[in-house]
MMTF fields as JSON, N, C-alpha, C and O atoms, coordinates in Angstrom:
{
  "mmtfVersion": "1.0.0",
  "mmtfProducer": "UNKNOWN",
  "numBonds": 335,
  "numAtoms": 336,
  "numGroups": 84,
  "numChains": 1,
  "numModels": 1,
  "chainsPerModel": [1],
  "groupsPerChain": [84],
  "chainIdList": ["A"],
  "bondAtomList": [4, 2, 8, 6, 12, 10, 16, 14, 20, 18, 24, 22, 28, 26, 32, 30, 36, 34, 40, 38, 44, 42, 48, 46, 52, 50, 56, 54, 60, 58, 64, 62, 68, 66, 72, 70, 76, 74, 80, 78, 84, 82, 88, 86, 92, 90, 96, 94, 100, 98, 104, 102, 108, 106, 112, 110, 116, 114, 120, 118, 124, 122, 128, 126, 132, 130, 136, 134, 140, 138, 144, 142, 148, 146, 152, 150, 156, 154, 160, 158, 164, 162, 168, 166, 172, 170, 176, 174, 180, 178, 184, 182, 188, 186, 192, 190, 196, 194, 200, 198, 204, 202, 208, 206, 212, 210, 216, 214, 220, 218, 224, 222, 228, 226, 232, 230, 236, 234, 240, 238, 244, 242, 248, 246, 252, 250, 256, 254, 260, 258, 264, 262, 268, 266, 272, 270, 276, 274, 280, 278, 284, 282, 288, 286, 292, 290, 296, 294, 300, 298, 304, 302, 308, 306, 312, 310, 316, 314, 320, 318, 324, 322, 328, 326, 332, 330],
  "bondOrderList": [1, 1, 1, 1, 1, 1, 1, 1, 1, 1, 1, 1, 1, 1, 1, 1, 1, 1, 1, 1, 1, 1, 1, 1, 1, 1, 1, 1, 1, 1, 1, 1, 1, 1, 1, 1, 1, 1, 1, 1, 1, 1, 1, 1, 1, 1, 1, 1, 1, 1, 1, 1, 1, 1, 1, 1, 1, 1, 1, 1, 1, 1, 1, 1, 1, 1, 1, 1, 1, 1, 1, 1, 1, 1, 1, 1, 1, 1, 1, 1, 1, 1, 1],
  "groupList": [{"groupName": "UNK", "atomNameList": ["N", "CA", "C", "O"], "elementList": ["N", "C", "C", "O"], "formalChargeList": [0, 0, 0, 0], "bondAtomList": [1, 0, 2, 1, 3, 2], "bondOrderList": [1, 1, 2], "singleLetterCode": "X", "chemCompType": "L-PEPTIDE LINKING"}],
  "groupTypeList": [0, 0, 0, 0, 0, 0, 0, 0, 0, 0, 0, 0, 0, 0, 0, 0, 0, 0, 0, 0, 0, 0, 0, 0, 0, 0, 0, 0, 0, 0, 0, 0, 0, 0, 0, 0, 0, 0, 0, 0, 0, 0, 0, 0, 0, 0, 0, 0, 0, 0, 0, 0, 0, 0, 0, 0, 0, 0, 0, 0, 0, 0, 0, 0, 0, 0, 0, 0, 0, 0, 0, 0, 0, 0, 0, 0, 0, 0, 0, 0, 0, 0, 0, 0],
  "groupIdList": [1, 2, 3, 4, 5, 6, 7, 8, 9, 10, 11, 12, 13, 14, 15, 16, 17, 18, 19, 20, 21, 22, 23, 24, 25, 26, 27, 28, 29, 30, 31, 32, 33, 34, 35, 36, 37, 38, 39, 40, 41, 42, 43, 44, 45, 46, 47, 48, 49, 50, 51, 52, 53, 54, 55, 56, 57, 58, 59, 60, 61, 62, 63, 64, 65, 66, 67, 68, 69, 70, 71, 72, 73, 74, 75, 76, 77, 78, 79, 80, 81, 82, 83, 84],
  "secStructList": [7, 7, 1, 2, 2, 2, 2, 2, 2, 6, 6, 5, 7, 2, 2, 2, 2, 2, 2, 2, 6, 2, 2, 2, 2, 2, 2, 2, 2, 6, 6, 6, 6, 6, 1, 7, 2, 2, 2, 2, 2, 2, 2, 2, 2, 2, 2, 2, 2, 2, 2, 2, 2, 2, 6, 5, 7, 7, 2, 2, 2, 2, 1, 7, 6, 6, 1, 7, 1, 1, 7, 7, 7, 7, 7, 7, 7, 7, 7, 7, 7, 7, 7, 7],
  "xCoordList": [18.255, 17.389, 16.44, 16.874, 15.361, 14.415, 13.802, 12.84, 13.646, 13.307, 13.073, 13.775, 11.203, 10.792, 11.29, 11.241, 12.006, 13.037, 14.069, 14.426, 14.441, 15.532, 14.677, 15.069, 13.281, 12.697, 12.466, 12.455, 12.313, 11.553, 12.941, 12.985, 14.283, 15.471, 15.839, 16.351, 15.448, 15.49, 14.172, 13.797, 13.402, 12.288, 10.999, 10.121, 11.049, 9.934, 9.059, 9.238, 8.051, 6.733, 6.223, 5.551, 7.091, 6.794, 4.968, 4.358, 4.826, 3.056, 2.34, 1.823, 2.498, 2.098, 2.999, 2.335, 4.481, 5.077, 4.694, 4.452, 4.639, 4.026, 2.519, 2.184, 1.832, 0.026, 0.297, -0.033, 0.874, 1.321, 2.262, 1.753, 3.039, 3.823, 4.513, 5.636, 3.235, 3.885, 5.025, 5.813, 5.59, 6.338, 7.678, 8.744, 7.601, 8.89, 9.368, 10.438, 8.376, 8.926, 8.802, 9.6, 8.243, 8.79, 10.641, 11.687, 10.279, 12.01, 12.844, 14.019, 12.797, 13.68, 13.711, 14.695, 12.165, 12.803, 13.282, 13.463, 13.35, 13.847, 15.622, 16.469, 15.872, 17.299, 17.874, 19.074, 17.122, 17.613, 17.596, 18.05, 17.063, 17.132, 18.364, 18.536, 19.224, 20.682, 21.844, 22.98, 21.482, 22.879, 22.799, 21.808, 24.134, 24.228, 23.224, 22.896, 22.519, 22.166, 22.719, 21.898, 23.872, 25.092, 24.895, 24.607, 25.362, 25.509, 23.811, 23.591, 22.666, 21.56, 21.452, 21.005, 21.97, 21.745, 22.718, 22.493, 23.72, 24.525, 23.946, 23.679, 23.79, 22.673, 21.547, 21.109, 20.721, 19.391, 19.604, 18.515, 20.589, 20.847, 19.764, 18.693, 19.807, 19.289, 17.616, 16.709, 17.388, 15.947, 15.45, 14.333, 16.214, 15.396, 15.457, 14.533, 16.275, 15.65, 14.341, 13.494, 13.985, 12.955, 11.579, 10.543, 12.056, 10.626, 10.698, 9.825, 11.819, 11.482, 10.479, 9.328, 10.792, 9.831, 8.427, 7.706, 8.082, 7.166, 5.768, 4.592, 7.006, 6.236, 7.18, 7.631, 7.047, 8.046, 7.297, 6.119, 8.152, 7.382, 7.671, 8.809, 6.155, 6.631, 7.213, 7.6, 7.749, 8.542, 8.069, 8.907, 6.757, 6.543, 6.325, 5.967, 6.702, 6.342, 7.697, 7.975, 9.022, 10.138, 10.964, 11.688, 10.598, 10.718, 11.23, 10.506, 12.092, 12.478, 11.733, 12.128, 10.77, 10.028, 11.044, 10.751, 11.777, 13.365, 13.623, 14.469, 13.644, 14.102, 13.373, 12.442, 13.859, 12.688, 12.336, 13.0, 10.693, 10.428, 10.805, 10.82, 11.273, 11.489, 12.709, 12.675, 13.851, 15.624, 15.734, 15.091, 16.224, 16.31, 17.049, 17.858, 16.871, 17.323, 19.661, 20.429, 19.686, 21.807, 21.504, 20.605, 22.836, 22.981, 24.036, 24.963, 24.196, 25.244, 26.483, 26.388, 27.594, 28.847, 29.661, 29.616, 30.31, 30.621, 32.044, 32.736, 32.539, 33.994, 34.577, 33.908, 35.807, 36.581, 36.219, 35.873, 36.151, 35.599, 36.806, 38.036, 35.883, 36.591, 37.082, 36.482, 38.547, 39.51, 39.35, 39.8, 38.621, 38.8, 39.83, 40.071],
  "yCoordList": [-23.158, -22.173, -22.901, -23.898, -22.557, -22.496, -22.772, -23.309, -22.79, -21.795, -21.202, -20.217, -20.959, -19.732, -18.942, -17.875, -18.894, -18.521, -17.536, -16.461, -18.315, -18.057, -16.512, -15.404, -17.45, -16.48, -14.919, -13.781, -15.34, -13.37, -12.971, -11.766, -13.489, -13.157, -12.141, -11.021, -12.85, -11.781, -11.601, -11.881, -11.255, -10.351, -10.791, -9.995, -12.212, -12.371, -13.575, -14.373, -12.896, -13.736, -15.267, -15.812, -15.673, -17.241, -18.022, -19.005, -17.007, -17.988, -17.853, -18.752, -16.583, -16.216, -16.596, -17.191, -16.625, -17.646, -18.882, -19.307, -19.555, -21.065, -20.907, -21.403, -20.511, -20.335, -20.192, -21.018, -19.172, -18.679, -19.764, -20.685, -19.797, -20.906, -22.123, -22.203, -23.069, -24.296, -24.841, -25.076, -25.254, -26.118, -25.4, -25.944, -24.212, -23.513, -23.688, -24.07, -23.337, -22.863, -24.536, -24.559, -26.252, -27.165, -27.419, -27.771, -27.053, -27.274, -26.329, -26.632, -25.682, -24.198, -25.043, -25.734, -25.048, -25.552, -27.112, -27.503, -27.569, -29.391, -29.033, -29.848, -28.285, -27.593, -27.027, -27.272, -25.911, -25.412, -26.419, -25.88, -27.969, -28.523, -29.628, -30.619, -29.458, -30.474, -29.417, -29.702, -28.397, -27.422, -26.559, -26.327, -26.017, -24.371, -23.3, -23.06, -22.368, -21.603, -20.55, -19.837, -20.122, -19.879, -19.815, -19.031, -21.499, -21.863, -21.986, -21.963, -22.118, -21.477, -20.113, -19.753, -19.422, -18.017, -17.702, -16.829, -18.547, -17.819, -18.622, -18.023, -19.743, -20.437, -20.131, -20.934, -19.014, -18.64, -17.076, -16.579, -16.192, -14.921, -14.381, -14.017, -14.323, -13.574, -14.235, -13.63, -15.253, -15.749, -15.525, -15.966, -14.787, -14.258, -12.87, -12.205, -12.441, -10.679, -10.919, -10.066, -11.824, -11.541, -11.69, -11.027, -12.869, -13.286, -12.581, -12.816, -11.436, -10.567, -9.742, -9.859, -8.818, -8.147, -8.651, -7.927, -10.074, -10.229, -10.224, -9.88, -11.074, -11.362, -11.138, -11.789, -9.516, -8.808, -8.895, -8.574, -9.355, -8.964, -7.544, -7.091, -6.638, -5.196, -4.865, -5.835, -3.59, -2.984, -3.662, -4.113, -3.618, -3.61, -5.139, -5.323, -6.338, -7.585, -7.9, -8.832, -7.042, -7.596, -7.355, -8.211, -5.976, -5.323, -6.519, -7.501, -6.701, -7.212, -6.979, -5.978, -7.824, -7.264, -6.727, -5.738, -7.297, -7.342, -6.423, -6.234, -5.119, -3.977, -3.008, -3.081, -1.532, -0.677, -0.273, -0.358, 0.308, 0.532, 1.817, 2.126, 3.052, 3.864, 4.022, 4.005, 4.195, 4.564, 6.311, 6.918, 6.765, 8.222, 8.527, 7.667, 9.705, 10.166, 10.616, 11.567, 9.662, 10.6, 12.1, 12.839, 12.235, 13.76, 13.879, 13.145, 15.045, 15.087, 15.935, 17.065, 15.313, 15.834, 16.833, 16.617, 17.772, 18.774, 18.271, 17.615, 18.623, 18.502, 19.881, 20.915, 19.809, 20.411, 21.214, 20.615, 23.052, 23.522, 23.471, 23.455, 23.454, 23.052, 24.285, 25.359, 23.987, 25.858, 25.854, 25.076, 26.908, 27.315, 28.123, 28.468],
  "zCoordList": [7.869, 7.267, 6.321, 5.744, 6.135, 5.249, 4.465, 5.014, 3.366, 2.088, 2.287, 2.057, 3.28, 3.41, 3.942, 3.33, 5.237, 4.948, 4.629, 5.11, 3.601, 2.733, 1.436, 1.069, 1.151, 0.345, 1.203, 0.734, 2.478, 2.899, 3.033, 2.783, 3.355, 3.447, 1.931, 1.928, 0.886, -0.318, -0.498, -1.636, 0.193, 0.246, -0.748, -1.083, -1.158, -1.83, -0.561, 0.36, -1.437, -0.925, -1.325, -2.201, 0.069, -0.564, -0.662, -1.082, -0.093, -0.219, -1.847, -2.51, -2.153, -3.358, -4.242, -5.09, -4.672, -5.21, -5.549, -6.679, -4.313, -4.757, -5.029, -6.104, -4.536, -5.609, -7.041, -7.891, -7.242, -8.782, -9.203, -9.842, -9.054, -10.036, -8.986, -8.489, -8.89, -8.113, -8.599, -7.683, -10.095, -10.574, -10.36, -10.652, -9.862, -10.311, -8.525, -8.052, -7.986, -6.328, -5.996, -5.059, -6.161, -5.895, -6.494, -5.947, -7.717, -8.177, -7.297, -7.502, -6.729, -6.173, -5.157, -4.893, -4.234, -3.087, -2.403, -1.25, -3.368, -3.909, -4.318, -3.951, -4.773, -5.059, -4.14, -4.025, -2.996, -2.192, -0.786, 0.223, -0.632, 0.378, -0.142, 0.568, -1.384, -1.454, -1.288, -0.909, -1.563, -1.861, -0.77, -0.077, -0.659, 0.068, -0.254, -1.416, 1.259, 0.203, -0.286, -0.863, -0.294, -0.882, -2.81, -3.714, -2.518, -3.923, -4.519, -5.73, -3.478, -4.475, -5.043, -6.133, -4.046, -4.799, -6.175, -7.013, -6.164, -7.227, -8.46, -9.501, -8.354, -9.094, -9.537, -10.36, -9.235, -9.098, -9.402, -9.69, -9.432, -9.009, -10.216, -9.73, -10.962, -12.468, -12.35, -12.922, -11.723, -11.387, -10.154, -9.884, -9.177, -8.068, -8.102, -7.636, -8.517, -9.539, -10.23, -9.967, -11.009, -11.567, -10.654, -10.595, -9.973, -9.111, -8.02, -7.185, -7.667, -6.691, -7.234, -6.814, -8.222, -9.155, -8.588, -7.902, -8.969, -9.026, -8.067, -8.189, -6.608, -5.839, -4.235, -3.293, -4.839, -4.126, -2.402, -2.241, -1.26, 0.025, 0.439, 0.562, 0.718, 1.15, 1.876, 2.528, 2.406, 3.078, 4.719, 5.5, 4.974, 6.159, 6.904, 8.067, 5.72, 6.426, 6.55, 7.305, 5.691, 5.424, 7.209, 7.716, 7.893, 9.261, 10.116, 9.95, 10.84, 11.652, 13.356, 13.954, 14.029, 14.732, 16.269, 16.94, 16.446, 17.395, 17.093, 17.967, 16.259, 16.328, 16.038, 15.236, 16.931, 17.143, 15.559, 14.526, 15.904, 14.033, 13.735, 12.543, 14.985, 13.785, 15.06, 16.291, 13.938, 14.611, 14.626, 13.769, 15.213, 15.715, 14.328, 13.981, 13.432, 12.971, 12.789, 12.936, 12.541, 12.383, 12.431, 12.029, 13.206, 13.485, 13.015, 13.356, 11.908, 11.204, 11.622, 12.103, 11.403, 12.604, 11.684, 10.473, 12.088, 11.744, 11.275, 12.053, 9.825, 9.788, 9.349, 9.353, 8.994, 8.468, 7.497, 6.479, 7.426, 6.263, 5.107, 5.159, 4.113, 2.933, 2.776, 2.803, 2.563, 2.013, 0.28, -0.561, 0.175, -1.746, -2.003, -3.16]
}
């Protein structure tokens, strides 16, 4: 895997990341090419909350193109009426 990756995997935007703050996304991804990325995330957890915030990727680039875009609605199954 990645970085990049690894970054749209938690949903941030690696291009705009590195424009905006080169020094931070070379150290990240200089860190994330010795370790697990496992042990990057638990390493990073409280700093990729923030830079999700920031340079959050939207709903529609995050889409998996391998699966259909819109899933049929659940049909909700009938149980047991509740006795009062």
């Amino acid at each position: 895997m990645s970085f990049a990756d690894y970054l749209a995997s938690k949903k941030i935007d690696a291009a705009r990341f590195q424009v905006a703050e080169p020094e931070v996304f070379n150290e990240w991804a200089d860190l994330f090419e010795q370790v697990h990325p496992n042990s990057f995330t638990l390493q990073k957890l409280n700093l990729i909350n923030a830079i999700r915030r920031r340079y959050w990727l939207g709903p529609e680039a995050a889409l998996d193109k391998s699966s259909p875009t819109s899933a049929p609605p659940a049909q909700p199954t009938a149980g047991k009426p509740k006795i009062k």
